[in-house]
C-alpha positions in Angstrom: 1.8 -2.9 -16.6 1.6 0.7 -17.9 0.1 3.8 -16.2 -2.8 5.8 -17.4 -3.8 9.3 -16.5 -5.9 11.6 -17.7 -7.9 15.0 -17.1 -10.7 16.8 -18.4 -11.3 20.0 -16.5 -10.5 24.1 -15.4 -7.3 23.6 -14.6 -4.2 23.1 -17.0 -4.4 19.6 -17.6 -0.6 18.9 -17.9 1.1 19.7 -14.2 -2.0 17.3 -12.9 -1.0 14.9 -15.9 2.7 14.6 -14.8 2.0 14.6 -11.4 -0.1 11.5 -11.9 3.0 10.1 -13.7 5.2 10.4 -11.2 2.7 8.3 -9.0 2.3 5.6 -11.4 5.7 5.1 -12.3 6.2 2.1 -10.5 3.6 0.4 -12.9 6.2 1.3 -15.7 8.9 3.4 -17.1 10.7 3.0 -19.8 8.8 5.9 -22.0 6.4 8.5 -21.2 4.0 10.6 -23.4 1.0 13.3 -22.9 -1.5 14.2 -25.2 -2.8 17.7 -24.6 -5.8 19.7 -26.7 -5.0 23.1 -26.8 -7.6 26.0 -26.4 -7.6 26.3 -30.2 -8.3 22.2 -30.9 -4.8 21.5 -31.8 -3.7 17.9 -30.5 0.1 18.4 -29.1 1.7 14.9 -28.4 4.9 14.6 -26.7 7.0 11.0 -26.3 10.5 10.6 -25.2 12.2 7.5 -24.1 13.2 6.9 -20.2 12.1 8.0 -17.1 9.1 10.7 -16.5 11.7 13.2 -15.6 12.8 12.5 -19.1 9.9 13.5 -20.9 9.5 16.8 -18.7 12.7 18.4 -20.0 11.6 17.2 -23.2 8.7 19.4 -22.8 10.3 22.4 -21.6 10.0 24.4 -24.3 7.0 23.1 -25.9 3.4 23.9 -25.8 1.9 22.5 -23.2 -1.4 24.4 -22.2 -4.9 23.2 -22.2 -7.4 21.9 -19.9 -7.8 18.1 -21.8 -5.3 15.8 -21.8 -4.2 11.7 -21.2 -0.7 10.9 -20.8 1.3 7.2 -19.8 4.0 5.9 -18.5 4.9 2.2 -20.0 6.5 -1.0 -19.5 6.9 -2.2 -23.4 5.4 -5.3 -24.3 5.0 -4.9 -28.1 8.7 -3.1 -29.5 11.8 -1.9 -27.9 11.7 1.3 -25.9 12.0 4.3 -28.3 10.3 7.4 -28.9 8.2 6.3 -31.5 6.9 3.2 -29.5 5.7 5.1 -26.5 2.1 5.9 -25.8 -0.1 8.0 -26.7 -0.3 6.4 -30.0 -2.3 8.6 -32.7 -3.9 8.2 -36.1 -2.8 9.4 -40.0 -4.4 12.7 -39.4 -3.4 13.0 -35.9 -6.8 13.7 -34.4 -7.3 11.2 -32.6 -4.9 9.8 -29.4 -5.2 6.8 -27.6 -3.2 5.7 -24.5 -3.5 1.3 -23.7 -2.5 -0.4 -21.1 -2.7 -4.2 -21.5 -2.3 -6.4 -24.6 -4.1 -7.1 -27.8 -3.5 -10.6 -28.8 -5.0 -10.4 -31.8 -2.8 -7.3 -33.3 -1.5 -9.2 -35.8 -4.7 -10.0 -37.7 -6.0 -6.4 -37.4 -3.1 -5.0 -38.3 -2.3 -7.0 -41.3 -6.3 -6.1 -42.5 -5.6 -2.5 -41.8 -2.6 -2.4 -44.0 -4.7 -3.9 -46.8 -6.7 -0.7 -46.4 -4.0 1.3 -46.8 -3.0 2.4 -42.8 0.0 2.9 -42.4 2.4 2.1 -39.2 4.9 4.3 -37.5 5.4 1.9 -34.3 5.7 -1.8 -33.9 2.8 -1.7 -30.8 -0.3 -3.5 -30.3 -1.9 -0.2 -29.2 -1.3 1.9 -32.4 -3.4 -1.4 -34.2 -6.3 -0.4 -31.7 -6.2 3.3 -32.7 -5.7 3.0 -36.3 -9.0 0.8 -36.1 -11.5 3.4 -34.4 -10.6 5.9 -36.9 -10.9 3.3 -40.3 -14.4 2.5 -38.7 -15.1 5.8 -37.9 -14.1 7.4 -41.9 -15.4 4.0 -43.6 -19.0 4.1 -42.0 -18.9 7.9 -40.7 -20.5 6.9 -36.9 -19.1 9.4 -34.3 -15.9 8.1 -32.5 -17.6 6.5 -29.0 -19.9 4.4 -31.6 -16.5 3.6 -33.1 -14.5 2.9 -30.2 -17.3 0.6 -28.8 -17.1 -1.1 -32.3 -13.5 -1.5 -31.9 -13.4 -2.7 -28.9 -15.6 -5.5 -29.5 -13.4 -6.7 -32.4 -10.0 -7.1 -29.9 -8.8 -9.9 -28.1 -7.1 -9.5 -25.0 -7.0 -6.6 -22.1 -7.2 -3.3 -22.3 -7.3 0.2 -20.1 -7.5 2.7 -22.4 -8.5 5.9 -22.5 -9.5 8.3 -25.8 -9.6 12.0 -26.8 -10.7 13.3 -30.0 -9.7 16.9 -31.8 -13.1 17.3 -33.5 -15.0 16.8 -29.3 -12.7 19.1 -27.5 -14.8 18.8 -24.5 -14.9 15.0 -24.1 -12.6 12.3 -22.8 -13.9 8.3 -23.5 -12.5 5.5 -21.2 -12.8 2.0 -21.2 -11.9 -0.9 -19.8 -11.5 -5.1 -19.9 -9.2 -7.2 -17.9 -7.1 -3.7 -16.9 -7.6 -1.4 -14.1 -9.2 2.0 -14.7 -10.5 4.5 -12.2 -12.4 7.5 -12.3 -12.1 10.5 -10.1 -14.9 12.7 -9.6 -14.5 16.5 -8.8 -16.2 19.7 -8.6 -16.1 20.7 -12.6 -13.6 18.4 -13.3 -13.0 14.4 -13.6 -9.5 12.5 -13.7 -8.9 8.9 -14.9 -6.0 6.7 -13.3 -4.7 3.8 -13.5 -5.1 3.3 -10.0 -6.4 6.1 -7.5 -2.8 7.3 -6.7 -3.1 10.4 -9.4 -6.3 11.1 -8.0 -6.2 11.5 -4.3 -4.3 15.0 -4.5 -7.9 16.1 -6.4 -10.4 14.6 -5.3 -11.8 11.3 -2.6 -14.9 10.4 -4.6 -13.9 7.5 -7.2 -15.4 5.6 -9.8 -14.0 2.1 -10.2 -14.7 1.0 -13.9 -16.1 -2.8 -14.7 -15.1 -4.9 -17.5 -16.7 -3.7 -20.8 -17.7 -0.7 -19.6 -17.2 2.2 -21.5 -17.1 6.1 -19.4 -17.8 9.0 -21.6 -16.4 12.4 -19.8 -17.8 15.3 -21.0 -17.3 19.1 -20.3 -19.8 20.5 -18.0 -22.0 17.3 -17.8 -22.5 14.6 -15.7 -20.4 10.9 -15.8 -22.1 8.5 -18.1 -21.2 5.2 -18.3 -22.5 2.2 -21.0 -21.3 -1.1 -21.6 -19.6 -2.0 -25.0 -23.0 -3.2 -26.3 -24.4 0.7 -25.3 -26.6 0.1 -22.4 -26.6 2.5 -19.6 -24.5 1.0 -16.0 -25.2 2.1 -13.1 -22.3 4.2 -11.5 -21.4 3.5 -8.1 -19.4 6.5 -6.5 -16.8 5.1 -3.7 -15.3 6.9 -0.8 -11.2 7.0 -1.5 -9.5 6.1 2.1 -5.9 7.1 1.1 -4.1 10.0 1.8 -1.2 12.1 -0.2 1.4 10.9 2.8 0.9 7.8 1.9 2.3 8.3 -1.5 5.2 10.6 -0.3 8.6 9.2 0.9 8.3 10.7 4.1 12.1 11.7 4.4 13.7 8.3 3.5 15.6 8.1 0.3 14.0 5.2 -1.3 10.4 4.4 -0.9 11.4 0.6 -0.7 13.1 1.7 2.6 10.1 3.7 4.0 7.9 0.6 3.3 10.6 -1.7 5.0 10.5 0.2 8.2 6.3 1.2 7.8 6.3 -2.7 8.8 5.4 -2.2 12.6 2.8 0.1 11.7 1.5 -2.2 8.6 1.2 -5.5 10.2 -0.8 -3.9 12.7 -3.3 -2.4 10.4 -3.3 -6.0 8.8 -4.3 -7.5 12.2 -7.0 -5.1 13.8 -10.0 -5.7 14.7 -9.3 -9.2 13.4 -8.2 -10.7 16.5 -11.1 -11.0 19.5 -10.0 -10.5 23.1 -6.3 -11.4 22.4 -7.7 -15.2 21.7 -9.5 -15.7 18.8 -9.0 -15.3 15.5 -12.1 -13.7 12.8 -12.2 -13.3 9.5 -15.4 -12.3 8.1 -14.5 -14.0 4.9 -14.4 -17.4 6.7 -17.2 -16.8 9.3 -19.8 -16.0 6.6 -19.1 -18.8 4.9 -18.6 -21.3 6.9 -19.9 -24.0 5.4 -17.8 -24.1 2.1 -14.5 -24.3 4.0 -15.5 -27.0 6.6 -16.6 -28.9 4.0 -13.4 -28.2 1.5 -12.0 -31.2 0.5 -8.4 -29.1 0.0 -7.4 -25.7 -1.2 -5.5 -24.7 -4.0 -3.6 -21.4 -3.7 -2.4 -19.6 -7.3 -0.2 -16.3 -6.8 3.2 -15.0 -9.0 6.5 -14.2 -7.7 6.8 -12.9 -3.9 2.7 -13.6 -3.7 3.7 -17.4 -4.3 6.3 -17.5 -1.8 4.0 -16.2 0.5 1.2 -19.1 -0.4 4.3 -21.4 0.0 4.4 -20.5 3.8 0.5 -20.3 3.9 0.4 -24.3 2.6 2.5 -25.4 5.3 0.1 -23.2 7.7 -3.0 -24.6 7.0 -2.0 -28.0 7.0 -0.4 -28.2 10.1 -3.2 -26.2 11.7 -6.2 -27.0 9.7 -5.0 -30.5 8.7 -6.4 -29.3 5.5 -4.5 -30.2 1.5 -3.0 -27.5 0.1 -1.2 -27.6 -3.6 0.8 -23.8 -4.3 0.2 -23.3 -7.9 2.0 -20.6 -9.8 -1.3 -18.7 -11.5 0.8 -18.4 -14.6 1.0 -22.3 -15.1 -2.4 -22.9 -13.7 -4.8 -22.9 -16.3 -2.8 -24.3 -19.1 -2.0 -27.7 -17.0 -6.0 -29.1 -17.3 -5.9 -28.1 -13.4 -8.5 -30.7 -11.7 -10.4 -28.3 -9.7 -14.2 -28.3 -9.1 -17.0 -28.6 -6.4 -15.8 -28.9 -2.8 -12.4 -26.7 -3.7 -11.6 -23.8 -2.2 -9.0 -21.4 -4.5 -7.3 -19.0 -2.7 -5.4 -16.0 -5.1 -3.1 -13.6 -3.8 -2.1 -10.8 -5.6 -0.5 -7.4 -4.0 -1.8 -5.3 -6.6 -5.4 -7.0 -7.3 -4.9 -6.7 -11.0 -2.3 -9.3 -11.6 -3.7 -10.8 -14.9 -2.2 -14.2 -14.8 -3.8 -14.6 -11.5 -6.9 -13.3 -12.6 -7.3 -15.5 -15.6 -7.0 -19.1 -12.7 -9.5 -16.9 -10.8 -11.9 -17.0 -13.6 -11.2 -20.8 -14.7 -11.6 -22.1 -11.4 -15.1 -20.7 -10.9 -16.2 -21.6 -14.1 -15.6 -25.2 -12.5 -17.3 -25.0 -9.2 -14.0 -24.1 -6.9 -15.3 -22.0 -4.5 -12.5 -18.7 -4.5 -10.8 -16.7 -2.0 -9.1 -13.5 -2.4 -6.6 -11.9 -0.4 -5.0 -8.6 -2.0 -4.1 -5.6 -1.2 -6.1 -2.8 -3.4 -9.9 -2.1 -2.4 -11.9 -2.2 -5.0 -9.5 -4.3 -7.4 -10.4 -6.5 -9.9 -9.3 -10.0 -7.8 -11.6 -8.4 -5.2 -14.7 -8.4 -7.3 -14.1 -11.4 -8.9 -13.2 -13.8 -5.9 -16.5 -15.2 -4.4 -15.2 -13.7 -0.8 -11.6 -12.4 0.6 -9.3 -11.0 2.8 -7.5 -7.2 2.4 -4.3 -7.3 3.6 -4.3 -3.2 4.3 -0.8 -2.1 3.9 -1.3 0.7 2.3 0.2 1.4 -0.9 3.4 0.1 -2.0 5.3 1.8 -4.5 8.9 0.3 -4.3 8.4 -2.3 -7.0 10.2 -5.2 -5.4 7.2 -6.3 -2.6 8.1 -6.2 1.0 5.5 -5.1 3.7 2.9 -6.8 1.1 5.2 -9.8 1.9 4.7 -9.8 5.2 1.1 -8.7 5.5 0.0 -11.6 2.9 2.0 -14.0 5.5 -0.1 -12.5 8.2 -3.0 -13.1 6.6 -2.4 -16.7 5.5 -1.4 -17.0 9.5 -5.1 -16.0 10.9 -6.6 -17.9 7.9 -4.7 -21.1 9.3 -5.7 -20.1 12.9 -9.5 -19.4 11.8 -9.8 -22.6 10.4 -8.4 -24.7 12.6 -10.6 -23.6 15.1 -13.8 -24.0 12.7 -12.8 -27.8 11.6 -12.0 -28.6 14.7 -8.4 -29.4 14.4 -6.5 -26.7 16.6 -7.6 -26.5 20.5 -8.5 -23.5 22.0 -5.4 -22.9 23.4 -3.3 -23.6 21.1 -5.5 -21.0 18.7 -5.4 -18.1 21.5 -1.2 -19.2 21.5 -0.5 -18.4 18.1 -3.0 -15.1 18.1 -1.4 -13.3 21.2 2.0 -13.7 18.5 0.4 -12.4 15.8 -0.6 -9.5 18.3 2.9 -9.1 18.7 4.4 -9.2 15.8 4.6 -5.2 15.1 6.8 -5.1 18.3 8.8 -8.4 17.1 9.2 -6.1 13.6 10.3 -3.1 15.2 12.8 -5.2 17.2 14.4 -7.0 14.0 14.5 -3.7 12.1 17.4 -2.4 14.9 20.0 -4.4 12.5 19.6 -1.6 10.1 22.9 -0.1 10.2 24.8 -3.4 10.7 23.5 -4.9 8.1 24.6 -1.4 5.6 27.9 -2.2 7.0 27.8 -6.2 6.0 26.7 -5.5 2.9 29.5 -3.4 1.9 32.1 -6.7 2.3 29.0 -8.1 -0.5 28.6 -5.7 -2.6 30.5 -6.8 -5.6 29.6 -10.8 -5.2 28.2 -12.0 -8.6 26.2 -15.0 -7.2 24.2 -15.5 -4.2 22.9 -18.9 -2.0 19.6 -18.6 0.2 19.2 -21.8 2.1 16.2 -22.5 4.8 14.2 -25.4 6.2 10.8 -26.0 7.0 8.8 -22.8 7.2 11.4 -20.8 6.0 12.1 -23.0 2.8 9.9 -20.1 1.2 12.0 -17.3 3.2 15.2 -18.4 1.5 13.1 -17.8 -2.1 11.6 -14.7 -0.8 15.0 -13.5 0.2 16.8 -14.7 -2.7 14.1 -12.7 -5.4 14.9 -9.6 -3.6 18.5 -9.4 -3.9 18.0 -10.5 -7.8 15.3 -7.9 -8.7 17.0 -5.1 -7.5 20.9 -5.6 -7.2 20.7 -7.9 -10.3 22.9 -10.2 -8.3 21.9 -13.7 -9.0 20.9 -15.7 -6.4 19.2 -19.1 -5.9 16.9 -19.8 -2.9 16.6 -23.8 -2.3 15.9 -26.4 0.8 19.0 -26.9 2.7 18.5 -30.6 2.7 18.5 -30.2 -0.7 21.6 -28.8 -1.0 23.4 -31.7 -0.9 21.7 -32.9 -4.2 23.3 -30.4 -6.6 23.9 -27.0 -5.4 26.8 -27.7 -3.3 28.9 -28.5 -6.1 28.2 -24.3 -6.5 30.1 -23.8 -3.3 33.4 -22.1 -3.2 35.3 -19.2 -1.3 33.1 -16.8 -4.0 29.6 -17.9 -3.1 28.2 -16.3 -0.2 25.3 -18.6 1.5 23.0 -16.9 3.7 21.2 -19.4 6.0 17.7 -18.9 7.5 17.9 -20.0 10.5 15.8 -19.3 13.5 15.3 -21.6 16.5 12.9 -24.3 15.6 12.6 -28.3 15.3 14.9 -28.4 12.0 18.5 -26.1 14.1 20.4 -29.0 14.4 19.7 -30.5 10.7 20.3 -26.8 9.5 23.6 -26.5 11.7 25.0 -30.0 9.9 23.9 -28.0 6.3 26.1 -24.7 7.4 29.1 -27.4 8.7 29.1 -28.6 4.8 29.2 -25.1 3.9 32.3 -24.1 5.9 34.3 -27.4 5.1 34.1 -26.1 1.5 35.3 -22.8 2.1 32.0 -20.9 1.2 31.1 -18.0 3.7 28.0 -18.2 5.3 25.7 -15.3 6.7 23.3 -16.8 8.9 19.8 -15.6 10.4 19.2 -16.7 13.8 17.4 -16.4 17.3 18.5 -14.3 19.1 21.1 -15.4 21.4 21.8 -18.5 19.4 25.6 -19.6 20.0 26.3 -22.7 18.0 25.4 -20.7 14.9 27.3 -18.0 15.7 30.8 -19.8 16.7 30.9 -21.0 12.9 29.2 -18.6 10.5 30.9 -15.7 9.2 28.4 -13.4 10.1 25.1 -13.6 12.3 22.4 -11.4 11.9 20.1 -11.6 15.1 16.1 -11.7 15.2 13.7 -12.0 18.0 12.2 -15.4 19.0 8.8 -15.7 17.7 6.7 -18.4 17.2 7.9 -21.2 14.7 4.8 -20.6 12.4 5.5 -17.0 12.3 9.3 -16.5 11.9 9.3 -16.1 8.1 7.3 -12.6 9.2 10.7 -11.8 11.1 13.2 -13.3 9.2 12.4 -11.3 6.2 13.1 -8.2 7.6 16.9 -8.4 7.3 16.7 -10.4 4.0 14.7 -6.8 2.6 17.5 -5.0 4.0 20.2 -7.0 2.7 19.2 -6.5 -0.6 18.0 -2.8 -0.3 21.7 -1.8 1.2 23.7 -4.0 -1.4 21.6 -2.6 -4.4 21.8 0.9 -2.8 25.7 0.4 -2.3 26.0 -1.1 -6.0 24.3 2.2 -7.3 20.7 0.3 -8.7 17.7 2.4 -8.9 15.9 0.6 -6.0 12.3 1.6 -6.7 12.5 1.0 -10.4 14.8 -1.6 -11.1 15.4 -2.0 -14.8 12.5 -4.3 -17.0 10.3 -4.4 -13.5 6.9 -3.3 -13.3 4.8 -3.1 -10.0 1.4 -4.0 -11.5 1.8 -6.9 -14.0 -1.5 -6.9 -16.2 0.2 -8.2 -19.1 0.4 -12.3 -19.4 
């Protein structure tokens, strides 16, 4: 959950190296820290606690020149934010600096055997153990430091993304990789390293996406080699980067969580083209190449983590009302430690914004060690849940930066939708009309989108009346059960309101003792088979003095004459309404946090990327 850059080049390495910060500082940033190897082979390494902004004016005045240098941005999982905890991380001499992103389970051990050989710790990190190591093996058997780091590497448990450079080889920069995303970018006379390809696409479109256990030596003047951690050559396969700078800019709003909130029109269509034939059928190459796995699925298991399971929540209920297919929702966190009974004849589908979500990728792995058949849908080209799922969807959103998830919501939702419609159609379960019915409103749903997002500036002016609540209540039914969590998560994550998303039949069973003239309940509520059960749940509400903000159909009146407020969407199809119902929740949220001050894009202990279990 920590961002990696690095440069090795003609150019002073450190603007490129703080640019690439900025970009990545969704992944993390509660330190920062940049190695750079001056033109005279002294290593200058500069830490500060905070923000990236932070650690430039701690730089000011220092020496920050040369063409060689990795820097980070991190999200601490071993010790408390500080100075001396953030990366790079260096050894006793201070030749050597490493940057990690990932964990080292077994930290503990090395450390404690490093001590008996007399290293000595400044930080309380897992990534200063992993540092400390290549240089003992390097002084205690005298091999050059890629022979060490390869060594070193094959002694650690756990992930890693790290990347390497050495005082003694001014001219080289070693990379590696396990479990963590790393990329490559390749230039004319220069290469870049990333976390992701955000730092690169400024620099260059030709990227490098490196494999677990692979190890990339960068040097000066020669071309990319990369070996695995055993030292055998792999082949290097140079991709074409489709992303542009714009994409990474704010584009004139003030928050990037805002820009992606109203990119939604233009996202949900990029999600759906070319994916829906003659306004009638859906096709997904995923399904229609094979074919024969998922009409012969006995069920399908879907792991994901935080929005990504709320989305899978709404993609159950998809499937099996139009595939008549058994789904379980399975938190990837919790999957493989529960014995999951998964095998032959299943079909796992993980969904993961980011790709790289290691909790996810870890049921990935178990389940096709036991037969499941799996299915990826994820956002990132080229991520790691893309080459490790058997087959998948992208959901093509382009890149999201604000950290709390919102047009990956909605895309992931869209998704699950034509993967419902697709194979309902192939087992025979969902007429052809019916099929062609929901596809002309997934066609639609950009328009449908654009519409719901004209409650902009009324909902800025309810959420002023909110702002200072301490407790929120999300309550839907049905296919928006999942809406109320989804809607819920946002407020908490970045106003650090609590709120509670639950059934609203299932209020009755506990949470309404909650209610009082101090807990606001916001009801999803769109036109559907459940209106009048969810009407009866708002009547409880009101007889108990709670205030209710309700999301309804538009022109809905029997809502309307009892709620406090009503926030109007467009009618959509039932399946499809927790596409349109989120767009206000996000809003909600986004102009409470905004009102109360929170740093939307990074709220505090948050991380975009989370490849840390």
């Amino acid at each position: 959950m920590c961002g990696i850059v690095g440069y090795l080049g003609h150019r002073d390495a450190y603007p490129i190296l703080i640019k690439g910060l900025h970009r990545l500082e969704y992944r993390g940033y509660d330190s920062a820290g940049v190695a750079l190897l001056t033109a005279g082979d002294k290593l200058n390494i500069y830490k500060s606690r905070g923000k990236v902004d932070d650690l430039e004016r701690f730089c000011e005045s220092k020496d920050v020149s040369g063409t060689l240098g990795i820097a980070h941005t991190r999200w601490a999982t071993h010790g408390e934010p500080n100075d001396i905890n953030a990366h790079p991380h260096f050894n006793a001499s201070g030749s050597l600096a490493l940057v990690h992103n990932g964990t080292i389970e077994n930290y503990a051990v090395l450390r404690e055997a490093l001590e008996r050989h007399g290293c000595l710790f400044r930080s309380d990190t897992d990534t200063e153990v992993l540092v400390q190591l290549i240089d003992y093996i390097r002084r205690s058997t005298g091999c050059s430091t890629l022979d060490a780091t390869r060594e070193a590497l094959r002694e650690v448990v756990g992930a890693y993304a790290i990347a390497l450079i050495d005082s003694d080889d001014p001219d080289c920069l070693i990379a590696a990789r396990k479990s963590s995303p790393l990329v490559i970018g390749v230039g004319e006379g220069e290469t870049f390293i990333g976390s992701d390809a955000s730092p690169l696409v400024e620099f260059t479109n030709k990227v490098v996406y490196l494999k677990d256990d692979e190890i990339a030596i960068i040097r000066r003047g020669e071309p990319l080699q990369v070996i695995t951690n055993d030292n055998r050559p792999s082949q290097i396969d140079i991709q074409e980067l489709r992303l542009s700078v714009a994409q990474l800019e704010k584009g004139g709003y003030p928050h990037f969580m805002l820009k992606e909130i109203f990119e939604q029109p233009q996202t949900i269509r990029d999600c759906i083209r070319g994916r829906i034939i003659d306004g009638r059928r859906v096709q997904l190459s995923g399904i229609q190449d094979n074919q024969e796995q998922f009409a012969s699925a006995s069920r399908i298991v879907i792991v994901a983590c935080g929005t990504s399971w709320h989305a899978g929540l709404i993609g159950k209920r998809l499937i099996q009302e139009l595939a008549n297919l058994p789904v379980q929702v399975e938190y990837a966190s919790e999957f493989r430690y529960s014995n999951p009974v998964v095998g032959p004849g299943d079909i796992v589908i993980a969904i993961s914004q980011s790709g790289e979500t290691a909790d996810t990728l870890a049921a990935i792995k178990l389940a096709r060690e036991r037969g499941a058949f799996v299915y990826g849908i994820c956002n990132v080209v080229g991520s790691s849940i893309a080459r490790e799922t058997n087959t998948g969807t992208y959901i093509h959103v382009g890149p999201e930066i604000g950290v709390a998830s919102t047009k990956a919501f909605t895309g992931q939702v869209t998704v699950l939708a034509m993967l419902a419609v697709s194979l309902g159609c192939l087992r025979g379960t969902l007429s052809d009309d019916a099929a062609a019915e929901i596809a002309r409103g997934i066609q639609s749903l950009p328009d449908l989108i654009s519409d719901a997002l004209s409650v902009n500036d009324s909902i800025k002016t309810l959420s002023a009346t909110y702002t200072y609540v301490h407790n929120f209540l999300y309550l839907g039914r049905g296919y928006n059960y999942p809406t109320a969590l989804e809607g819920a998560l946002k407020l908490k994550e970045i106003s650090y309101i609590h709120a509670e998303g639950y059934p609203a039949a299932e209020m009755k069973h506990g949470p309404i003792a909650l209610i009082d003239n101090e807990l606001p309940t916001v009801f999803i509520a769109p036109a559907d088979e459940l209106h009048e059960k969810v009407i009866s749940n708002i009547r409880q509400v009101k007889a108990r003095g709670g205030a209710v903000i309700a999301i309804v159909t538009r022109g809905e009146r029997s809502i309307t004459e009892i709620a406090d407020h009503t926030i109007e969407i467009p009618a959509a199809p039932v399946c499809l309404s927790p596409i349109i119902a989120a767009i206000p929740l996000q809003l909600l949220a986004y102009h409470i946090a905004v009102m109360k001050g929170r740093d939307v894009d990074m709220p505090r202990n948050l991380a975009k990327s989370v490849t840390v279990e």
